[in-house]
DRENPA-3360 file (N, C-alpha, C; in nm, 2 decimals, always signed):
BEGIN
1 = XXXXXXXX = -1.88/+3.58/-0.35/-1.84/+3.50/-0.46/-1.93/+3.37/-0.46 ~ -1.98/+3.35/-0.61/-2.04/+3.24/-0.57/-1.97/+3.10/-0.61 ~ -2.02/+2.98/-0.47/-1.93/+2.88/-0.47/-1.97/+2.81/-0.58 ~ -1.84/+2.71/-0.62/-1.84/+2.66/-0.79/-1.97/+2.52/-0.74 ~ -2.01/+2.45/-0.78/-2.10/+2.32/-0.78/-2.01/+2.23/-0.83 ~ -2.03/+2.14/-0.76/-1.92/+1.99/-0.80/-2.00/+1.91/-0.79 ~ -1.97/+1.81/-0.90/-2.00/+1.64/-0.92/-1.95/+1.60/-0.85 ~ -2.02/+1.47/-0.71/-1.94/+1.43/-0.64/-1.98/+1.25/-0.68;
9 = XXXXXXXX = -1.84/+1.15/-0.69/-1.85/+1.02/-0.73/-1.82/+0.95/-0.62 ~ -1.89/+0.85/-0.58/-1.84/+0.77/-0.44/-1.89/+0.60/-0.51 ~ -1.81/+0.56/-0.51/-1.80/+0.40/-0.50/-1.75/+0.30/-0.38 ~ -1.81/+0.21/-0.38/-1.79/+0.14/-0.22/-1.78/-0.05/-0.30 ~ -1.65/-0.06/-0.29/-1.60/-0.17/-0.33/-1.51/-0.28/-0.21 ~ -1.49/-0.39/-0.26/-1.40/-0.48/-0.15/-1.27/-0.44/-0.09 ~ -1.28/-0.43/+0.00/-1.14/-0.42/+0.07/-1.00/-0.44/-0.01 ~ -0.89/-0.34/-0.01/-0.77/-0.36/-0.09/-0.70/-0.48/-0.03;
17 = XXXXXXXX = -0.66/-0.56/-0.12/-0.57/-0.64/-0.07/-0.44/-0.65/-0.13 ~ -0.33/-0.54/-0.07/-0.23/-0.50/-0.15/-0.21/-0.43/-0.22 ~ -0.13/-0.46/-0.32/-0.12/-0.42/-0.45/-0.20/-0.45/-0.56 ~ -0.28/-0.46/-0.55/-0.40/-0.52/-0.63/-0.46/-0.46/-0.76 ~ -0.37/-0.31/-0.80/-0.42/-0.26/-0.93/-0.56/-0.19/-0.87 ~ -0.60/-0.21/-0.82/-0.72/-0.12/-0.82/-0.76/+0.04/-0.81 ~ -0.65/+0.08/-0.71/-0.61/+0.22/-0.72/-0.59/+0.30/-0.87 ~ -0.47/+0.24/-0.95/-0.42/+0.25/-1.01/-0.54/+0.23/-1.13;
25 = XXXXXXXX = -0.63/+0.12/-1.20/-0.73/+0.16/-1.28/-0.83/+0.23/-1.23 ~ -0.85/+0.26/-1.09/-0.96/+0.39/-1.11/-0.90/+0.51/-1.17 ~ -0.75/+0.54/-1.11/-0.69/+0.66/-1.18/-0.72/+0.69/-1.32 ~ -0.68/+0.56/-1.39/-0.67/+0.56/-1.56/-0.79/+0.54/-1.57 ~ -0.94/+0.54/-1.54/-1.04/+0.55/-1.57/-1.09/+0.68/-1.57 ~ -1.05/+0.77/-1.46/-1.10/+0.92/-1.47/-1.00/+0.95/-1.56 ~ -0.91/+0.94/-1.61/-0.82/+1.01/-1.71/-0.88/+0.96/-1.84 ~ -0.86/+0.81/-1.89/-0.97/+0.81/-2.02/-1.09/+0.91/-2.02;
33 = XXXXXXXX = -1.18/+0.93/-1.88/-1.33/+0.96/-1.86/-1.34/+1.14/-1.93 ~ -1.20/+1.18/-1.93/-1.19/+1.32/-1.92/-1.03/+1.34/-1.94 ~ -1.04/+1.37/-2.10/-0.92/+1.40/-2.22/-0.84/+1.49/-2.16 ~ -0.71/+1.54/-2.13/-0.61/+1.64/-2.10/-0.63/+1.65/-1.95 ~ -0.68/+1.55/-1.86/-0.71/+1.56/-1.73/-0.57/+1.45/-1.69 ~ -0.47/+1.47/-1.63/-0.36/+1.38/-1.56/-0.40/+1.44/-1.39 ~ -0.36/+1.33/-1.33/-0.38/+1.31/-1.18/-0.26/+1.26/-1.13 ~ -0.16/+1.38/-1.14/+0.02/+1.32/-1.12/+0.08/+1.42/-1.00;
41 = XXXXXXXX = -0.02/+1.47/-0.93/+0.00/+1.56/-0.84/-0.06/+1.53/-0.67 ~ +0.02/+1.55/-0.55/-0.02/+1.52/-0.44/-0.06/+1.64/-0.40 ~ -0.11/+1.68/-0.33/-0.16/+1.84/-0.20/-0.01/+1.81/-0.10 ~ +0.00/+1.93/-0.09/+0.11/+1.98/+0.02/+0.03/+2.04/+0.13 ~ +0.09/+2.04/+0.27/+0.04/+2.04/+0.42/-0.11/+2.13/+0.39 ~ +0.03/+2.24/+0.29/-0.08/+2.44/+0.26/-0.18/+2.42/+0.17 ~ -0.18/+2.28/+0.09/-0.31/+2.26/-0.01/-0.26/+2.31/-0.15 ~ -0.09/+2.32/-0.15/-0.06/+2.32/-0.32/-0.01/+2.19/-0.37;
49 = XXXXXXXX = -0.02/+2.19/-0.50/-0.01/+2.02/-0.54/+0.19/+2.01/-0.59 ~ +0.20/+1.90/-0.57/+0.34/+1.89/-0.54/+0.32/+1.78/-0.70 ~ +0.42/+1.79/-0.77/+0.40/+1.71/-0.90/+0.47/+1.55/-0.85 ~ +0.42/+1.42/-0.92/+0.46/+1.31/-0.84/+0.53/+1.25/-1.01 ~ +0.61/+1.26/-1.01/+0.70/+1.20/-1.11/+0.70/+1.03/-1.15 ~ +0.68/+0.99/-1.04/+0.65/+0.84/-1.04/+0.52/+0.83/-0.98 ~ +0.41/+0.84/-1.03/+0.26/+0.88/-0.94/+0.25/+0.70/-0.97 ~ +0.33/+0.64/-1.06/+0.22/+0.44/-1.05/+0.28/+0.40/-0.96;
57 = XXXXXXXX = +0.44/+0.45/-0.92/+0.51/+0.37/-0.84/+0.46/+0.39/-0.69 ~ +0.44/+0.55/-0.69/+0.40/+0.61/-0.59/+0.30/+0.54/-0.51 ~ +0.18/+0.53/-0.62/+0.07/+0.45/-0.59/+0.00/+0.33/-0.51 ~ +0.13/+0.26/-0.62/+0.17/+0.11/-0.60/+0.19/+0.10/-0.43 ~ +0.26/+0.18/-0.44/+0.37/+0.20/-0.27/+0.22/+0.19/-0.15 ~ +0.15/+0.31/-0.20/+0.07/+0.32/-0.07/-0.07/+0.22/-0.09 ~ -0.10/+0.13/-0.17/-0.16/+0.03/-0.18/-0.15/-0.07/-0.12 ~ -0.02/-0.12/-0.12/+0.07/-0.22/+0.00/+0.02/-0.18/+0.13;
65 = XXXXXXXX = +0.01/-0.07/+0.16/-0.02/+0.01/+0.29/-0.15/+0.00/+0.28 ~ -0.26/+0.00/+0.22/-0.43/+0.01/+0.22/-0.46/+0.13/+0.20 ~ -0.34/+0.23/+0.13/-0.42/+0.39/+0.12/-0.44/+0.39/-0.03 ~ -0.51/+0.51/-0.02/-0.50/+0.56/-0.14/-0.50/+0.72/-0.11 ~ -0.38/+0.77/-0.14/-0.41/+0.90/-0.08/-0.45/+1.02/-0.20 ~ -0.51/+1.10/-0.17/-0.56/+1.21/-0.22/-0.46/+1.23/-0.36 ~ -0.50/+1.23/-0.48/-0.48/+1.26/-0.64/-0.54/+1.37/-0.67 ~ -0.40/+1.47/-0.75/-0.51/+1.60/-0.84/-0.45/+1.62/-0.95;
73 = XXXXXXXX = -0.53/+1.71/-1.03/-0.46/+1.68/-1.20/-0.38/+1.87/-1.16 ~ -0.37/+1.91/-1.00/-0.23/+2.04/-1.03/-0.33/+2.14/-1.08 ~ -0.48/+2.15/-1.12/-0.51/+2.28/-1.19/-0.59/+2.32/-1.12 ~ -0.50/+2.46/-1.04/-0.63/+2.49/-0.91/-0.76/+2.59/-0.98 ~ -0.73/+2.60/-1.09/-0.90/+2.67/-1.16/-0.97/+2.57/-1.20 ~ -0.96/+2.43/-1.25/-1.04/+2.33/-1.19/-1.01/+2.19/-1.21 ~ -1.02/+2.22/-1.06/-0.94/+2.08/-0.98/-1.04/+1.97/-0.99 ~ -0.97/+1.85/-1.02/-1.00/+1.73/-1.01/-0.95/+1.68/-0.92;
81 = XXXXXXXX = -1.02/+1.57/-0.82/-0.97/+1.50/-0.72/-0.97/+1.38/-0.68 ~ -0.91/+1.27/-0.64/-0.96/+1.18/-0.61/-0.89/+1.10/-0.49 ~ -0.97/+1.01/-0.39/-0.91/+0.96/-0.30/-0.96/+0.81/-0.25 ~ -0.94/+0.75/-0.16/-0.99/+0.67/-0.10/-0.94/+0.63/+0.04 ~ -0.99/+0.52/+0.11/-1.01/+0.49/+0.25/-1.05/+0.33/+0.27 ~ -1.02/+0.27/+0.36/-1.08/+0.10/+0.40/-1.20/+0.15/+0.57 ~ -1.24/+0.09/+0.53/-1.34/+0.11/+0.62/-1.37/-0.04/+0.72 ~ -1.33/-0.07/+0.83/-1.40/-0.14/+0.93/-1.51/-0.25/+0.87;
89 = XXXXXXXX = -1.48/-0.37/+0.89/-1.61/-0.46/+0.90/-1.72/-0.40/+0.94 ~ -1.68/-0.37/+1.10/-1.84/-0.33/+1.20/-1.92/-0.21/+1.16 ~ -1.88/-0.16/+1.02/-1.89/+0.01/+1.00/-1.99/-0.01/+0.88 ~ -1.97/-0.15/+0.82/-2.04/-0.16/+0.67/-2.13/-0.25/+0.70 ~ -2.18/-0.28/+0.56/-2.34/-0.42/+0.56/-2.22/-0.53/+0.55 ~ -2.32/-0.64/+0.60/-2.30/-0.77/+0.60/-2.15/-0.78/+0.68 ~ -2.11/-0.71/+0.77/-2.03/-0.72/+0.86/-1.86/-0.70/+0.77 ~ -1.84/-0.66/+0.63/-1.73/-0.69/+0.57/-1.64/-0.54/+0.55;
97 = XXXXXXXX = -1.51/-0.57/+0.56/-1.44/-0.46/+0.58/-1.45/-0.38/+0.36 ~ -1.45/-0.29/+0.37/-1.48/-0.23/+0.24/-1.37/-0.11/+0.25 ~ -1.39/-0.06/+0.07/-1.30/+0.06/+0.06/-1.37/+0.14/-0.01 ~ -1.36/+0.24/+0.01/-1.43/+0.31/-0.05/-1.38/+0.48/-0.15 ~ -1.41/+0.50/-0.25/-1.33/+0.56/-0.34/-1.45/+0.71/-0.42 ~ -1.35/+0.86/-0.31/-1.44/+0.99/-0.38/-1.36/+1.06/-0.47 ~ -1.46/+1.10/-0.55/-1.40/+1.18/-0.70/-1.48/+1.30/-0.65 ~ -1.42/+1.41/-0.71/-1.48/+1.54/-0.70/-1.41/+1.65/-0.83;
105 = XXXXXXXX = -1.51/+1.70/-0.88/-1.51/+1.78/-0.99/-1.57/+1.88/-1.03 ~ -1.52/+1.99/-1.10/-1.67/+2.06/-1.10/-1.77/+2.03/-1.20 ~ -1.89/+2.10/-1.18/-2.03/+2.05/-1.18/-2.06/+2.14/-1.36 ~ -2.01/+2.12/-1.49/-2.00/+2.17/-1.57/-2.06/+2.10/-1.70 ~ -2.07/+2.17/-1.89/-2.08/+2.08/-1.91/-2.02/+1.97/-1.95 ~ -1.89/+2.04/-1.96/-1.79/+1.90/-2.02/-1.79/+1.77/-1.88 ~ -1.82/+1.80/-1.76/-1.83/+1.70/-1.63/-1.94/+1.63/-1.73 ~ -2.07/+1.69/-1.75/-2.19/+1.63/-1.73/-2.21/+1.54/-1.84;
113 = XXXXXXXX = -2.15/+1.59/-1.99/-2.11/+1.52/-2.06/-2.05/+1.34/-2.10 ~ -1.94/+1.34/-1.99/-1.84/+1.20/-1.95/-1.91/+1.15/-1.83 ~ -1.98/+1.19/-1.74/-2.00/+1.16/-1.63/-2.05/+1.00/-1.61 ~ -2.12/+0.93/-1.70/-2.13/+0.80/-1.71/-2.03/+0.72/-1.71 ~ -1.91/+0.77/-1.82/-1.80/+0.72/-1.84/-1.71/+0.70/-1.74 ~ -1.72/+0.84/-1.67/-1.62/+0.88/-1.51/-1.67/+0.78/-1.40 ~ -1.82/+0.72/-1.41/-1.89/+0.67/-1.27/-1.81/+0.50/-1.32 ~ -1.85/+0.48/-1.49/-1.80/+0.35/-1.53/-1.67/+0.31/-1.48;
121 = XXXXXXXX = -1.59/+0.42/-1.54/-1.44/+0.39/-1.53/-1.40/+0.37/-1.38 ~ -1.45/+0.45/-1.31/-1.43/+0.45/-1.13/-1.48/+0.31/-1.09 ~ -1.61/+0.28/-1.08/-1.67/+0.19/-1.04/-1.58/+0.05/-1.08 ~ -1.61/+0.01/-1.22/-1.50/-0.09/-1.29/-1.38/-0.10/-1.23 ~ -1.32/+0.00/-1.19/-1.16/+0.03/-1.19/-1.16/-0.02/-1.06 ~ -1.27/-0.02/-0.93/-1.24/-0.06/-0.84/-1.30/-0.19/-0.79 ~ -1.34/-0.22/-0.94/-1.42/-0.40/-0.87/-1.55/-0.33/-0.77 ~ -1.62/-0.19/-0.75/-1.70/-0.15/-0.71/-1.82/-0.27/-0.67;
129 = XXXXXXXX = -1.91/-0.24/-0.57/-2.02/-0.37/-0.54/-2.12/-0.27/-0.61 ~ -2.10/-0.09/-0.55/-2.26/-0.02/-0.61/-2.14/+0.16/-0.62 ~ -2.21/+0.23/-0.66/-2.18/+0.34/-0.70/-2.26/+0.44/-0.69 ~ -2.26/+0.60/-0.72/-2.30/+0.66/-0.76/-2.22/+0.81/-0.80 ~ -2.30/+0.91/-0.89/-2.24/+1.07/-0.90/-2.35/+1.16/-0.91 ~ -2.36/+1.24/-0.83/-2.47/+1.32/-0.79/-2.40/+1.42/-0.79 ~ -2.44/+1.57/-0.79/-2.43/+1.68/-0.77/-2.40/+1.71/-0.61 ~ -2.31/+1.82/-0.59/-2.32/+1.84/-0.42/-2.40/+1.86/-0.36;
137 = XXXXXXXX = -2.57/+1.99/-0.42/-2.67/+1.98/-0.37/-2.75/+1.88/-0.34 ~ -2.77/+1.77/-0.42/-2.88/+1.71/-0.41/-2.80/+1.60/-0.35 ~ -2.70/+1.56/-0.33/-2.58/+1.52/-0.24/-2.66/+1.53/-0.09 ~ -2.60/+1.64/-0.09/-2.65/+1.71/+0.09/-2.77/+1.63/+0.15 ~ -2.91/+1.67/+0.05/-3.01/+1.65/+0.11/-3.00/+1.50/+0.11 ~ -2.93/+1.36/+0.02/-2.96/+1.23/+0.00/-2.90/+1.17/+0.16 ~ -2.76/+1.24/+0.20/-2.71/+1.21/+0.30/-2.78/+1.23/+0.40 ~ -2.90/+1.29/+0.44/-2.94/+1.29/+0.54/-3.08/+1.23/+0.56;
145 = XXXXXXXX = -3.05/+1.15/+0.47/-3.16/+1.02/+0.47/-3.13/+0.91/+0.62 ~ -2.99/+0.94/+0.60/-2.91/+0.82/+0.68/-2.90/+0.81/+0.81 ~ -2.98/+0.74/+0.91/-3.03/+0.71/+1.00/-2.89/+0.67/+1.11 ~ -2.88/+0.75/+1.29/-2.91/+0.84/+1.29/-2.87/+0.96/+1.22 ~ -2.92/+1.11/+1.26/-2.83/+1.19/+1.21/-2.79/+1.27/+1.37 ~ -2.72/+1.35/+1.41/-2.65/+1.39/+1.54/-2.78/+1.43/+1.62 ~ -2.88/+1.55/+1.55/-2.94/+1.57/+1.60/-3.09/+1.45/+1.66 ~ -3.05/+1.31/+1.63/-3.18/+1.22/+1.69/-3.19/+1.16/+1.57;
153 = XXXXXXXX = -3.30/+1.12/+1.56/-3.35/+1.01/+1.45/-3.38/+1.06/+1.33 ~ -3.40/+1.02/+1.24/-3.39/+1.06/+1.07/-3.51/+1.15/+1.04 ~ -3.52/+1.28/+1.01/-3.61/+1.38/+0.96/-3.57/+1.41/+0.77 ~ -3.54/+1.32/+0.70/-3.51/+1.37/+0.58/-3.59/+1.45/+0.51 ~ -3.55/+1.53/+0.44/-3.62/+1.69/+0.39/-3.69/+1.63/+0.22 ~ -3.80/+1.65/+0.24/-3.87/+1.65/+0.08/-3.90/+1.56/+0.10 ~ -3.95/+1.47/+0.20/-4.07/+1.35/+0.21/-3.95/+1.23/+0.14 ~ -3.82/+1.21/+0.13/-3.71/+1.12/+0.13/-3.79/+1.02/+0.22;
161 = XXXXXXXX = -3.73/+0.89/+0.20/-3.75/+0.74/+0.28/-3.60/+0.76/+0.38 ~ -3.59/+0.72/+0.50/-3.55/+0.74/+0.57/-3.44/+0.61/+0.57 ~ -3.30/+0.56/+0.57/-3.23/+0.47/+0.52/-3.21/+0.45/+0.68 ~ -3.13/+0.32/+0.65/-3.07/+0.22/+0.77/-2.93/+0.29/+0.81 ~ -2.85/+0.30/+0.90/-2.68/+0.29/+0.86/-2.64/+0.19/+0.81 ~ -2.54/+0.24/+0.74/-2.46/+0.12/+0.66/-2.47/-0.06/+0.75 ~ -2.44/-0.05/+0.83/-2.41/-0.15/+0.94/-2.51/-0.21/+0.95 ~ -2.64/-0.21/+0.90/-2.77/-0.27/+0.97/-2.83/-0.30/+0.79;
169 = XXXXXXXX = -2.71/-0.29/+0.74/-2.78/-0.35/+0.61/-2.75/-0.51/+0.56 ~ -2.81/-0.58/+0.50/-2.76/-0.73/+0.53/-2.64/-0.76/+0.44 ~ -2.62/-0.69/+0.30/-2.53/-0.75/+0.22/-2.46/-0.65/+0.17 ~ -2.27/-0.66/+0.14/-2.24/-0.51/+0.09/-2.27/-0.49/-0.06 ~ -2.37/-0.60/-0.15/-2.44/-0.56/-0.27/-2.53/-0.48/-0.27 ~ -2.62/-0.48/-0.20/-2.74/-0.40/-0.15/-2.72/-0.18/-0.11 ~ -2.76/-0.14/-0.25/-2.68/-0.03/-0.23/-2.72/+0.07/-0.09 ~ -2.68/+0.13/-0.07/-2.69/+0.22/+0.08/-2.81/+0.34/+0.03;
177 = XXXXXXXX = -2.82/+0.43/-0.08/-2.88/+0.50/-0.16/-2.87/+0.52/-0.29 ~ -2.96/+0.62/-0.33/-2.97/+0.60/-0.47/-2.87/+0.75/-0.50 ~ -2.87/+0.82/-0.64/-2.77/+0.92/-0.65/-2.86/+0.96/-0.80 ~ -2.78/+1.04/-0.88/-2.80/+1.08/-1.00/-2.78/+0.96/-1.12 ~ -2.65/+0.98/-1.13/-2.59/+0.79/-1.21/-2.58/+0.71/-1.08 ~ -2.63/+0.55/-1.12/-2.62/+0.46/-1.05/-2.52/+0.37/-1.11 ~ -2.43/+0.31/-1.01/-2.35/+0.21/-1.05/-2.39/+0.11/-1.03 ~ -2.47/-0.03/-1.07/-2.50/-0.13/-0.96/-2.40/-0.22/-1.02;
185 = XXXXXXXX = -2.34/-0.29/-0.95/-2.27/-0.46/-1.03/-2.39/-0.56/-1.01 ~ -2.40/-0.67/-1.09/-2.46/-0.74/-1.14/-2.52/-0.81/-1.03 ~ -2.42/-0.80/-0.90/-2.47/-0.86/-0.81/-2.55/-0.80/-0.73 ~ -2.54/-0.63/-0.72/-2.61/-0.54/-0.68/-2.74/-0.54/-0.76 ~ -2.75/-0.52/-0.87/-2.88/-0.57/-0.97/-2.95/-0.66/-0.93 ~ -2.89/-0.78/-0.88/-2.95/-0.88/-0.91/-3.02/-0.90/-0.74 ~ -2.95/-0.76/-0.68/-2.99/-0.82/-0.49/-3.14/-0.71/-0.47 ~ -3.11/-0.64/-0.61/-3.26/-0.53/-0.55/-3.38/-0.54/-0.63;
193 = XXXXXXXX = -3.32/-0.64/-0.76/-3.44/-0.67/-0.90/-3.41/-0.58/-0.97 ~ -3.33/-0.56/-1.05/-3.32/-0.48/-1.18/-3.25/-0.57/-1.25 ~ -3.29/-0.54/-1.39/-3.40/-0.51/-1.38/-3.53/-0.59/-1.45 ~ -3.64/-0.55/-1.46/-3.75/-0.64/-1.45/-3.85/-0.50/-1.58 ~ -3.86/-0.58/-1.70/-3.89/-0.54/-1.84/-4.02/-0.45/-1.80 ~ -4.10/-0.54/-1.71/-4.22/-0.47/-1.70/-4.28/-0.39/-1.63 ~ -4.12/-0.38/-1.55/-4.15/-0.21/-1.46/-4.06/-0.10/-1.43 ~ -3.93/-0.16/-1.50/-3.81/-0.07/-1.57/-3.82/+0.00/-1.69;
201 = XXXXXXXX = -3.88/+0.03/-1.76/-3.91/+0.05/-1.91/-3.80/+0.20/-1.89 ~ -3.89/+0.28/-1.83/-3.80/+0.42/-1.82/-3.67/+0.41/-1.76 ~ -3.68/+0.34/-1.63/-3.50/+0.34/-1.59/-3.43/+0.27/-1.74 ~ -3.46/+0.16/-1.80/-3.41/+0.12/-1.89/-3.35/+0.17/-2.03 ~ -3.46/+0.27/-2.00/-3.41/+0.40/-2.14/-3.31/+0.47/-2.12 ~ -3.29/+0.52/-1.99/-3.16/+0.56/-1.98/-3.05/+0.50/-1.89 ~ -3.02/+0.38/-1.93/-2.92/+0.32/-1.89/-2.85/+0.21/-1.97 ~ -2.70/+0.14/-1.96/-2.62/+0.10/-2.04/-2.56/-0.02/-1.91;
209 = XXXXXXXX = -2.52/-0.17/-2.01/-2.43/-0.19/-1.93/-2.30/-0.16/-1.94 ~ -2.21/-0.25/-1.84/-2.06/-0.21/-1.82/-1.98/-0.35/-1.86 ~ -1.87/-0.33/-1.88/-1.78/-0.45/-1.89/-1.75/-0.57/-1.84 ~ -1.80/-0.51/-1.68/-1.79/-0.65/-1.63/-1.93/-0.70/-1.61 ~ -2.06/-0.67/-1.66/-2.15/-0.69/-1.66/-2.26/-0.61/-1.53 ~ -2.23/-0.49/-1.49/-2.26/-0.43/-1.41/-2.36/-0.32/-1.51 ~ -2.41/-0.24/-1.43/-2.53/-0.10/-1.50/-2.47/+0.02/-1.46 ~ -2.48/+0.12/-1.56/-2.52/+0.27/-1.53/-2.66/+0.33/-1.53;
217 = XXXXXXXX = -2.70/+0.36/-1.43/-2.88/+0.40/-1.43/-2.89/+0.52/-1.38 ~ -2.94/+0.61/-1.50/-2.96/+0.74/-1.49/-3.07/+0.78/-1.41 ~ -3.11/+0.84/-1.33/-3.27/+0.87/-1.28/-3.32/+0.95/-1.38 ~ -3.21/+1.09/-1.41/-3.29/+1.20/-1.47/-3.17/+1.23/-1.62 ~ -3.22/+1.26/-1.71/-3.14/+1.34/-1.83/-3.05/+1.45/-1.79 ~ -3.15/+1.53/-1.69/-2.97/+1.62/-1.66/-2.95/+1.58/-1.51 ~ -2.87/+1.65/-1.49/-2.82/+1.62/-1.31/-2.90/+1.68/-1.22 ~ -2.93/+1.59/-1.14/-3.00/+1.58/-1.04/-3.04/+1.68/-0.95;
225 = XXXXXXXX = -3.13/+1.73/-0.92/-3.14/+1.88/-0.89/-3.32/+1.91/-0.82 ~ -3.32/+1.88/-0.64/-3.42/+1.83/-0.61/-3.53/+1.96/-0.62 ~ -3.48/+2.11/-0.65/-3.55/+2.18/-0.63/-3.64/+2.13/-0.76 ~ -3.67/+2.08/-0.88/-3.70/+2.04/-0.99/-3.84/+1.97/-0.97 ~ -3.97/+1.99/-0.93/-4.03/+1.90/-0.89/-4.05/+1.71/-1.00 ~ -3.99/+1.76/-1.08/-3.99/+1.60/-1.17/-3.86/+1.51/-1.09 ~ -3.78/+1.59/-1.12/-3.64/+1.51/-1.03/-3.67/+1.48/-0.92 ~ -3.74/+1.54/-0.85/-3.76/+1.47/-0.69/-3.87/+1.35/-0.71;
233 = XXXXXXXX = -3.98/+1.37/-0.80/-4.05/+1.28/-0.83/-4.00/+1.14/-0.88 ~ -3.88/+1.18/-0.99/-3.84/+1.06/-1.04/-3.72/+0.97/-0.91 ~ -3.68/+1.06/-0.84/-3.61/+0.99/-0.70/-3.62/+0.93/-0.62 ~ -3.80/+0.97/-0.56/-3.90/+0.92/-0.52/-3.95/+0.79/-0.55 ~ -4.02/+0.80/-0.69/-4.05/+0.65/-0.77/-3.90/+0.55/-0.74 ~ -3.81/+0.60/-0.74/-3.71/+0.52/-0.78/-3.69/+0.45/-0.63 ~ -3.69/+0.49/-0.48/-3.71/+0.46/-0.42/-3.85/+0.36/-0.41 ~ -3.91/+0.36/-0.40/-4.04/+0.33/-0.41/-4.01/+0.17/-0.50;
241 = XXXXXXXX = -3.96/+0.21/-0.60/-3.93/+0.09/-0.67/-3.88/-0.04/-0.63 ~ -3.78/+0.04/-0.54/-3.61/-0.07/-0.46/-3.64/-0.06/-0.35 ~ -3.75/-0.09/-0.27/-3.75/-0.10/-0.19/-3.61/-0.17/-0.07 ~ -3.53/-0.26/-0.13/-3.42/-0.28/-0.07/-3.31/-0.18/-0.05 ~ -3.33/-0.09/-0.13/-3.23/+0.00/-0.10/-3.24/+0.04/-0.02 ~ -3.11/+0.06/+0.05/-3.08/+0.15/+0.22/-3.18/+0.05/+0.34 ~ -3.15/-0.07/+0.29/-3.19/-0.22/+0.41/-3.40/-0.16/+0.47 ~ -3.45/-0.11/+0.36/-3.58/-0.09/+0.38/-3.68/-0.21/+0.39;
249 = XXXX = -3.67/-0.31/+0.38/-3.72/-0.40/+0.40/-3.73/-0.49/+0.46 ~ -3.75/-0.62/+0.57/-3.68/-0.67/+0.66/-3.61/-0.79/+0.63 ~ -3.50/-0.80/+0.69/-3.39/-0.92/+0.65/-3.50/-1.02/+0.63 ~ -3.38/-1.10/+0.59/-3.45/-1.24/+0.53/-3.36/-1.36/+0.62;
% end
């Protein structure tokens, strides 16, 4: 059988404090992002979704607590998901405790269609510092940019720049890697230089701001896909560009 391909969305925003709504408009962001999609369903022990009647109140509940636990829209021919987690000061940049929030969907064209919208609405929804949504493939290979990996020091595949861990990066604006859609916030933009007229031209063609004055920056027209030699090229450049990304440069 061949396995389905998923869009996968990860945003890395400030630590929940409370009840803070944040949970709650990422939810209503993927639902705007993607029409007839409800996320009113929990997973049971066996992995079937149990319907949540009060899914804001529900929410609400485990926000107080710092979770966010696993969301699905109930349709196991294609499942939507979403979850999140707080993560440790000592674990992130600039020593600050973070939360961080994954979407998973499959990799189709109605995904590929909203997919800006889905990174916006997420990102937004969580007061996000940086973002991204990449395909599971080209997923794989970006993760093991990330210095160590178990087996020893960083060998990333396709001549990739080899990234910091999170923890050795100076600020949590400064994104960790790049992806397919980029989410930067304004502060994120503004910590790696984007952008700059006279050497963004093409990132700038395909990209939009956001509401709270944050970016979506496409690398490539369709999704990201390294066997492609333009897409690895334009991933490449893009690194090359930001040098700050993934703490490549040396503190200041």
């Amino acid at each position: 059988m061949t396995k389905r391909r998923t869009l996968i969305l990860i945003v890395y925003a400030p630590a929940l404090v409370g009840d803070d709504g944040r949970t709650l408009a990422v939810v209503h962001g993927i639902e705007r992002a993607l029409p007839g999609v409800r996320l009113e369903w929990e997973l049971s022990k066996a992995g079937r979704p149990i319907a949540l009647p009060q899914r804001d109140g529900w929410l609400a509940e485990a926000s107080v607590r710092g979770k966010f636990p696993l969301l699905c829209n109930g349709d196991e021919s294609y499942p939507v998901t979403v979850t999140g987690w707080g993560t440790p000061a000592r674990q992130n940049a600039g020593g600050q405790p973070q939360f961080e929030v994954h979407v998973e969907l499959p990799l189709d064209a109605a995904s590929i269609a909203v997919a800006a919208d889905l990174l916006d609405g997420v990102a937004e929804g969580a007061h996000a510092f940086w973002g991204r949504a990449t395909p599971d493939g080209a997923a794989l290979d970006i993760a093991y940019q990330i210095a160590p990996t178990r087996e020893g020091p960083p060998s990333p595949p396709r001549g990739l720049p080899a990234l910091k861990l999170f923890k050795d990066i100076r600020a949590p604006e400064i994104p960790y890697y790049l992806g397919w859609l980029n989410y930067w916030s304004d502060a994120a933009a503004r910590a790696i230089g984007f952008p700059d007229p006279s050497r963004d031209a093409d990132l700038l063609s395909r990209a939009r701001r956001t509401e709270r004055g944050g970016w979506i920056v496409r690398l490539t027209d369709t999704p990201l896909d390294l066997d492609i030699p333009s897409h690895l090229e334009a991933l490449l450049r893009a690194y090359e560009r930001f040098p700050e990304i993934g703490g490549r440069v040396p503190q200041r």
